[in-house]
Steps between C-alpha positions, in 0.01 A plus 500: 500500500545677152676269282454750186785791464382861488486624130245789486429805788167668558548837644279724633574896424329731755670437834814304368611669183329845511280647801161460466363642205148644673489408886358661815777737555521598117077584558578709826771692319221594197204595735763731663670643183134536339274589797301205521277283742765193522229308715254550253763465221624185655184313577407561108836346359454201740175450300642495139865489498462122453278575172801698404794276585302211260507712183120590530486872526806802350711682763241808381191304593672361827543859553146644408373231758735585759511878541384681194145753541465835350638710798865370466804751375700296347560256190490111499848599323686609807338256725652175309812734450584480885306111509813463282754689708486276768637201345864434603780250451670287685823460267693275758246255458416535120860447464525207690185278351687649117824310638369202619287493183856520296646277677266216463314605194219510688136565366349821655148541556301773686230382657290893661202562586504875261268763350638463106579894481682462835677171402606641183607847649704299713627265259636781243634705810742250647545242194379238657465354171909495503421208821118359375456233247177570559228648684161294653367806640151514655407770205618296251346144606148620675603371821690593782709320818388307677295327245691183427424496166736805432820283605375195291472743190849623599648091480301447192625844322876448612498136406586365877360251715440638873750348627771672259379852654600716759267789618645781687198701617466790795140375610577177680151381464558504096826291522286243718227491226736418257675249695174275504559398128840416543667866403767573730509829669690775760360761653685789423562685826833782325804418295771316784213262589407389147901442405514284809194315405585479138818323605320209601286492198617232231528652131531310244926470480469337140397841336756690718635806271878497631571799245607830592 
């Protein structure tokens, strides 16, 4: 059993907070909107979107690799324009992690797997800076979930031990990861599920911010 009290929550972004910022519906949506191949559009992200998400390539070079050739009619411009229009919030939930946060000063860290012109996008769009102490995203750090060395970097950069840290993550298979060095974790599965499982967690009571 955990005997430490919960100071410090790693949350993931695309699939909790926001929708995903670049996922397989978001790809079927642009090879309809711009008249391209999506098999043969897909099968080439699946190759270097990884190279991407680590920091190692631009969202332009991403995008030279993944469709761009002479014979296209249209500008890298308006293809990351609608990449971009596809993020959306969920405010419901932003509000709630921004409450419990408040309410017992809490340390907020996002722990993604992002492209940096995508995180950032996203970042300035919805303020997520207003909820984020910080940000150990896969652009910024060279790695990516599920490497386990992303969520030590996270304890070491937010000054917990493991044990002090929740993770609330839509891919159950990353919360499980994370669990094996001592981190605990939920599987985020929509809003009225994660306030019922958050109301078993234990937060640390001591820093409880009882002000209006």
């Amino acid at each position: 059993m955990n005997t430490y009290r919960i100071t410090t929550l790693f949350l993931d972004i695309g699939g909790v907070l926001l929708t995903n910022g670049w996922d397989r519906t978001a790809r079927r949506l642009a090879s309809e909107q711009f008249h391209l191949d999506f098999d043969e559009m897909n099968e080439r992200h699946h190759l270097i979107f990884d190279v991407y998400e680590m920091g190692k390539i631009t969202l332009n070079e991403y995008l030279d690799q993944l469709i761009f050739d002479p014979n296209i009619n249209f500008s890298k411009d308006d293809f990351k324009s609608f990449m971009f229009q596809q993020s959306q919030p969920y405010y419901d939930t932003i509000d709630f992690f921004k409450e419990l946060k408040r309410k017992y000063s809490l340390k907020v860290v996002a722990v993604n797997n992002e492209g940096r012109e995508l995180n950032e996008f996203r970042i300035k769009k919805f303020h997520l800076d207003e909820l984020f102490d910080g940000f150990v995203s896969s652009s910024y750090v060279k790695m990516r979930k599920p490497d386990i060395d992303i969520f030590r970097l996270a304890c070491d950069i937010s000054k917990c031990l493991p044990q002090q840290a929740l993770l609330v993550d839509d891919r159950d298979m990353f919360v499980e990861v994370a669990k094996t060095i001592g981190i605990n974790g939920i599987h985020y599965e929509g809003l009225s599920s994660i306030k019922e499982k958050m109301s078993l967690m234990e937060f640390d009571v001591n820093n409880e911010n009882t002000t209006a």
